[in-house]
N, C-alpha and C positions, 0 to 999 in steps of 0.2 A: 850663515855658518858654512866652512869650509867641507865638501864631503870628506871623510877618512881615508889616509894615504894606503893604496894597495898594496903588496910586494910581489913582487915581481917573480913570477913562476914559469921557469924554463920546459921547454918540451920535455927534454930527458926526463926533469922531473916527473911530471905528468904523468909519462910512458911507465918509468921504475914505480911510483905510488900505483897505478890500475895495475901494475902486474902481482904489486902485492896485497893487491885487495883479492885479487882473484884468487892465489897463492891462499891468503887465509878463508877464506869461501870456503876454498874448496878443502882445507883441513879442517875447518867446522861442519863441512858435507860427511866429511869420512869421520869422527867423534862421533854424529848425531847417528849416524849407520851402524858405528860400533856398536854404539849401547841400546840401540836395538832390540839384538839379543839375536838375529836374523844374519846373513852375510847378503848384502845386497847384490843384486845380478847384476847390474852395471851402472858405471857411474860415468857420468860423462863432462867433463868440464872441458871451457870452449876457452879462444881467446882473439881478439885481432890483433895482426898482425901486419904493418907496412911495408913490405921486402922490394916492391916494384920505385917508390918514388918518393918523393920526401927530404928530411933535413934528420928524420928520427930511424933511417932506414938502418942502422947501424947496430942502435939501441934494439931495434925489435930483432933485428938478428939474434944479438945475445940477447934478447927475453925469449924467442924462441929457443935456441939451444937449452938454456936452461929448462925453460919448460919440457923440454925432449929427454933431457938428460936425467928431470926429476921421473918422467913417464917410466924410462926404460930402466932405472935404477938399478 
C-alpha cells in the first residue's frame, strides 16, 4: 500500500501559521490574566525571528513589524 500523498507547505506558510500561533498564545496569556481578577506585572512573549539570511528573510521582517506595531499600539 501506497504511503498518503503529502501537500506541500511553503516557508511563508510555515513562518505566517508560527506567528499566529504565537499571536493567539499570547491573547489567551492576556484573557487568562484578565480574569484573574489581578493585573499581571509583566507579561512577556518572545519570538524568532530570521533578518540575517534565508529565503523567509522578508516574511520575518513583516512578522516582525507587525509584531512591533502590535507592541507599541
Amino acid at each position: 500500500m501506497a504511503a498518503p500523498a503529502r501537500l506541500p507547505v511553503s516557508r511563508t506558510l510555515a513562518v505566517v501559521a508560527g506567528a499566529a500561533a504565537l499571536l493567539v498564545l499570547g491573547a489567551a496569556a492576556l484573557l487568562i490574566t484578565g480574569l484573574g481578577g489581578g493585573e499581571p506585572e509583566e507579561l512577556l512573549i518572545g519570538g524568532v525571528f530570521s533578518l540575517s539570511s534565508g529565503t523567509s528573510v522578508e516574511t520575518c521582517e513583516q512578522a516582525l513589524a507587525g509584531a512591533w506595531l502590535l507592541w507599541s499600539g
